[in-house]
N, C-alpha and C positions, 0 to 999 in steps of 0.2 A: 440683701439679696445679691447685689451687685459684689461683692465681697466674697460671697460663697462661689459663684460662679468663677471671677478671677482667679479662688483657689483652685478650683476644677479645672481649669482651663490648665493651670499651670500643672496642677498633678501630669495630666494626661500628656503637654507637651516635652517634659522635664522625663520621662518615664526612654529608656536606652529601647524599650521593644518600640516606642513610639515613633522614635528616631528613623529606626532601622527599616520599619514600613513606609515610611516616609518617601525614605533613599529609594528601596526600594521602587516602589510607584514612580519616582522622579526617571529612572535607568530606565523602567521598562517603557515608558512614553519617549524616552527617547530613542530608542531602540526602536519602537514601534514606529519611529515616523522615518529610520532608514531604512527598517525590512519594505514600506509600503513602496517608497521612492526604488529601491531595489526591483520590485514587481511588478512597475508601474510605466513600462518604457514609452514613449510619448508613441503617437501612432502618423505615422505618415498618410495613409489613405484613410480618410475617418469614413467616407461612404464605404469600402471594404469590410471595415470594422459593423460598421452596421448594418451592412448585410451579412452578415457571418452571425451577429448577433440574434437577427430576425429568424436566421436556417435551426440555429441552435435550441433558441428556444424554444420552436414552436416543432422539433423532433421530439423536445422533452414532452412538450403536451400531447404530440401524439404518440409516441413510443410505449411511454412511461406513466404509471398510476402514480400520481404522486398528491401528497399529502396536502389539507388546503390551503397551509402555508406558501409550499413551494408551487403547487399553480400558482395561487396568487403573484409572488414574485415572478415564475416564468412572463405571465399573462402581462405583469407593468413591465420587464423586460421589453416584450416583444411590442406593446402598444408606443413604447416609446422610441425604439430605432425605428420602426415602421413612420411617424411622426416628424425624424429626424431625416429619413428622407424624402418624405409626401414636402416639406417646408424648405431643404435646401438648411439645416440647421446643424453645423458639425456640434462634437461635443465638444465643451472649452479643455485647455491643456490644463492640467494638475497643477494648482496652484496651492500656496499653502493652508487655504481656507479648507479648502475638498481636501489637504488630504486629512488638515484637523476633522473633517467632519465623516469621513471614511475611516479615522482610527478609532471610533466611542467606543465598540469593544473594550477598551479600557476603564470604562466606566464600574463592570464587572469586577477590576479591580480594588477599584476606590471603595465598591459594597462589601468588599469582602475583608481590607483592611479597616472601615467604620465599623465593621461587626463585629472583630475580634475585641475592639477597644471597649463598644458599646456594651460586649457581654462581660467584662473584668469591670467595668466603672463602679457595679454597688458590690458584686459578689467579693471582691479582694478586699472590699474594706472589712468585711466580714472575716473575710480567713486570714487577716494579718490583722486581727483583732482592732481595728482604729474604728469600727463603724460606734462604738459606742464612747470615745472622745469625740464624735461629730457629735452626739445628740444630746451631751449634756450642753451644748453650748445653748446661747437663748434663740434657737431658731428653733421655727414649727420644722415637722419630720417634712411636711409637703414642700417647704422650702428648697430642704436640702435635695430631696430626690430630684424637684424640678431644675436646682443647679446645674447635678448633674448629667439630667438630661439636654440643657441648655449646651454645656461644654462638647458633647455627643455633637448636637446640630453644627456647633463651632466646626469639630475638626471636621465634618463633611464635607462643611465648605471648604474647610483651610485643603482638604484634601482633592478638589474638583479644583480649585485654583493653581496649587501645584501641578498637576496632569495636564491642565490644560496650556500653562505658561512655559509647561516642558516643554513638552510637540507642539506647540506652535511656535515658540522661539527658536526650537531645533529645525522646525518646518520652513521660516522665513530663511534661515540662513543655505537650506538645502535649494530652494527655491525662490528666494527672492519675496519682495513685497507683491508684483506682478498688480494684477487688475482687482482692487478689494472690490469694486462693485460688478463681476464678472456675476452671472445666472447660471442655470441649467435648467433643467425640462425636469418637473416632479409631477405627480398628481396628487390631488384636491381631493377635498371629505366627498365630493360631488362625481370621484370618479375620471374629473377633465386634465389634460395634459397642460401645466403653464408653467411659465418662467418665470421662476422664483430666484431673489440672491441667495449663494452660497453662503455668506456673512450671516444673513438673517436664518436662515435653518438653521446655521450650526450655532449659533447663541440663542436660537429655539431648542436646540437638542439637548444642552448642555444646561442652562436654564433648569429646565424641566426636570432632568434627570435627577435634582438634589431630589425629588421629592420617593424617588426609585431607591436613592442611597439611604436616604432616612427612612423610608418605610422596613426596611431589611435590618437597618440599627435599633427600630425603635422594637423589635419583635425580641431581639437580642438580650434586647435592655431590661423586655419585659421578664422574659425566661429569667435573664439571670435575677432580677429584683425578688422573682414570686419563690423561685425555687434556691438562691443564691448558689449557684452550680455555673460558672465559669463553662466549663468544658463542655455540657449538657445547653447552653446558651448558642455557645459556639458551633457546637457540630449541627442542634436542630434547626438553628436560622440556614444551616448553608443547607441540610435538605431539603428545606424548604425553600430554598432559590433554586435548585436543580428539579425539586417536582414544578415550583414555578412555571422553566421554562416550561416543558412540558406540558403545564395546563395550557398553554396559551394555544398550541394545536387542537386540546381537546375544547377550549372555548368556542371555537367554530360550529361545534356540532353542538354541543352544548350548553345553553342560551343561559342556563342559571349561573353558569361558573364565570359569567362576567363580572359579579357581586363581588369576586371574590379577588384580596388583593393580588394576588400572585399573576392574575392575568393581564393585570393593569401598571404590569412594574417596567415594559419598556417603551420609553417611551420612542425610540427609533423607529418603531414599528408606522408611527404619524407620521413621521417625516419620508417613510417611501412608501404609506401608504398599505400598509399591511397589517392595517388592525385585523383582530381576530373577527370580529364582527362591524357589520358593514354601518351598525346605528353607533357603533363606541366609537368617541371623540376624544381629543386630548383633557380638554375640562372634565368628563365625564371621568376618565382615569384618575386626574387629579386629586377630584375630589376623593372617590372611593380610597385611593390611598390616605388622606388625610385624615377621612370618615376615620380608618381603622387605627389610623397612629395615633387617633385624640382618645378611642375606646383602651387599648393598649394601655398609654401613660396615663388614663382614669383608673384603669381594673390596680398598675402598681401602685398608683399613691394610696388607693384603699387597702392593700397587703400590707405595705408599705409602715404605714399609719396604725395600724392593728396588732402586726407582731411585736413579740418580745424578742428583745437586742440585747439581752442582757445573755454575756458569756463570760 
C-alpha cells in the first residue's frame, strides 16, 4: 500500500500541469499579501475609525434590506466598534498574523487547484490507457483507488502549506514578526464579544479548512471515478462550489439545507461568527463534511470494484 501511494504521489507531483498550479497559487498568496498591505493603511484616530464604523453600519441596517448574511455581518460590525468604544479598546495594527488571517480567500484557490488534479487522478489513467497495467499488478482494485485518493489528501495539504508559507513569509518581511501573541475582539458560538489571539484563529482557520479543500476534491474524485470523464469532474465540482456559496444564504431560511455539504464548506464563517444558522457549529460542519466524503469514496470503490477495465 505504502508503494502504491509513493507512486501516486510521485505521478501527481512529477505531472508539468502540477507544477504550474502550484507556481501559480505560490504568486497569487504572494500577491495577495501586497494588494492587502496596499489597502490597509494604518489608521491614526482608531476612535474616528470606529465611529465611522458604527454610522456606516448601522445606515446599512437601516437603509438597506439586506440579505441574512450581510445583517449578520453589519450587526457583528456594529456590536463590535460600539464595544471598542464602551471599553477604551483600539483595534491592534496589521500585523502579519491578521493579515495571514484576512487573506483565506485563497483558500478558494487551493479547492479549485485540488479539484482539477482530483478529477484527472482515475479518469486519465483510463484515457491514456495505463488504468489496466495498474490492475494486473497483485493489488486489490480498493487498494489502488484508495492510493490514489490518499495522494489527493497529500497534495491538499502540500497545497494549504504552500499558501500559507507564501503570505506569511511574504507577510513577515512586509511587516515584521511584531506582537505574535497580539488579540482582537471576535464573537463566540454564544453571541458575546471576547479577545481571542490572532495566532490561534488563524491556525483554527487554516486547520479546518483542509477539510473544505477535501470535501470539493473528493466530489471530483468521485465524478471522475463513476463516470471517468475528467472534464464533466471538473466543471460539475466547480458548479457545485458556486451553488455552494449560494446555498449557504439560502441556509438561513432553510433549516434542511444544513445537512447538506455545500453549506458547511466554509469554515471562515466561525471564525467571524456568521454561520448560516445560529445551532451550526464548527464540529457540527466538520463532521457533515466528513459524513459525505466517506459515502463518496464508499459509493467509488463499489464502481470502482465492479467495472470492467478492460480496453
Amino acid at each position: 500500500m505504502t508503494g502504491l501511494v509513493k507512486n501516486e504521489v510521485m505521478k501527481i507531483f512529477c505531472r508539468r500541469l502540477t507544477k504550474i498550479l502550484l507556481l501559480v497559487l505560490c504568486i497569487f498568496a504572494i500577491a495577495s499579501s501586497f494588494v492587502y498591505k496596499s489597502s490597509n493603511q494604518p489608521v491614526e484616530d482608531w476612535r474616528a475609525a470606529a465611529e465611522e464604523t458604527v454610522t456606516r453600519n448601522q445606515n446599512r441596517l437601516d437603509l438597506v434590506e439586506l440579505s441574512p448574511q450581510l445583517k449578520a455581518d453589519a450587526e457583528n460590525k456594529l456590536a463590535i466598534a460600539e464595544y471598542r468604544l464602551e471599553h477604551d479598546i483600539p483595534e491592534p495594527a496589521t500585523n502579519a498574523i491578521s493579515a495571514l488571517l484576512n487573506t483565506s480567500g485563497l483558500i478558494e484557490t487551493i479547492i479549485i487547484i485540488v479539484l482539477i488534479i482530483a478529477a484527472e487522478i482515475v479518469s486519465r489513467e483510463y484515457n491514456d490507457g495505463t488504468m489496466k497495467l495498474l490492475l494486473i499488478r497483485p493489488h486489490k482494485r480498493t487498494k489502488i483507488l484508495l492510493s490514489k485518493y490518499i495522494a489527493v489528501v497529500f497534495l491538499g495539504i502540500v497545497a494549504l502549506l504552500i499558501m500559507v508559507l507564501s503570505a506569511g513569509i511574504t507577510n513577515f518581511l512586509l511587516y515584521g514578526f511584531g506582537d505574535l501573541h497580539a488579540t482582537d475582539l471576535f464573537i463566540n458560538q454564544q453571541g458575546e464579544i471576547v479577545q481571542l489571539s490572532l495566532l490561534s484563529q488563524t491556525v483554527k482557520l487554516y486547520l479546518t479548512s483542509i477539510f473544505s479543500v477535501l470535501s470539493y476534491a473528493t466530489i471530483a474524485f468521485a465524478i471522475s471515478t463513476i463516470l471517468r470523464n475528467s472534464a464533466l469532474a471538473v466543471g460539475g465540482a466547480l458548479v457545485l462550489m458556486i451553488c455552494g456559496n449560494m446555498m449557504i444564504e439560502s441556509t438561513s431560511k432553510i433549516g434542511w439545507l444544513k445537512y447538506l455539504p455545500f453549506a458547511n464548506s466554509d469554515m471562515s464563517l466561525y471564525i467571524y461568527h456568521l454561520q448560516p444558522r445560529p445551532e451550526m457549529i464548527m464540529g457540527f460542519s466538520i463532521a457533515v463534511l466528513v459524513a459525505y466524503m466517506i459515502v463518496l469514496l464508499m459509493v467509488s470503490m463499489v464502481v470502482f470494484q465492479k467495472r470492467d477495465v478492460s480496453i
